[in-house]
C-alpha positions, 0 to 999 in steps of 0.5 A: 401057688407058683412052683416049687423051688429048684434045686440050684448046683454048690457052684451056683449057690456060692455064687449068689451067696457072694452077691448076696453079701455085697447088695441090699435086699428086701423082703416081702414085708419090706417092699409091702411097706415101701409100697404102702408108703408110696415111696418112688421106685421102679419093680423090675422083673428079671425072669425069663419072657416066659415067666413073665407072660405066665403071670408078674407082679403089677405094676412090673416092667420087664427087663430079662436077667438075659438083656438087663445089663444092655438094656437098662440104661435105656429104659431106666437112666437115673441111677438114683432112682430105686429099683427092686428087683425080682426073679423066682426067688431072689438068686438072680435078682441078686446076681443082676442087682450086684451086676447093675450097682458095678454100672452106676445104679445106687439103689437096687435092691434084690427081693429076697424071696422073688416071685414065689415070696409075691404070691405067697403073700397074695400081692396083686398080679398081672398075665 
């Protein structure tokens, strides 16, 4: 199992709390629905490269919370197109979700739970 989860400051938390209450999430068995169901979408892992080089989701792509603003009309120009997006936990999955509906994107969705939700629930994973 990953690590545990980190201690976030109050400032942070509202701040996400605040996004949270303005983007669509999923959880685990949500996405584990969607997936069963073959529904089109892209699973977007927005963590740091060295989390992402520790282990990712498979069948991610890799666009780091850092870039993802710069980089994402590039590497994913529909903006109709589904995107989940992960982190750890689903905080700064959040934060970028809301960040990318601003620019255009209509269906993006935060994984609530993120990475640690993933392999709690023993989907399968990629080094």
């Amino acid at each position: 199992m990953g690590a545990a989860a980190k201690q976030h400051s109050p400032a942070f938390l509202a701040l996400v709390n605040e996004a949270k209450s303005r983007v669509r999430e999923i959880d685990i068995d949500g996405y584990r629905r969607m997936r069963e169901e073959g529904a089109p979408h892209v699973l977007v892992d927005i963590r740091e490269d060295r989390e992402w080089a520790a282990g990712h989701a498979a069948g991610a792509v890799h666009i780091g919370k850092g870039v993802i603003e710069r980089d994402i009309e590039a590497k994913q120009p529909d903006k109709n197109a589904i995107l989940v997006l992960y982190c750890g936990g689903g905080f700064r999955s959040a934060l970028a979700a809301e960040a990318l509906g601003r620019m255009g994107y209509r269906n993006v969705l935060s994984l609530d739970g993120g990475w640690r939700a993933w392999e709690a629930a023993g989907l399968p994973t990629e080094a």
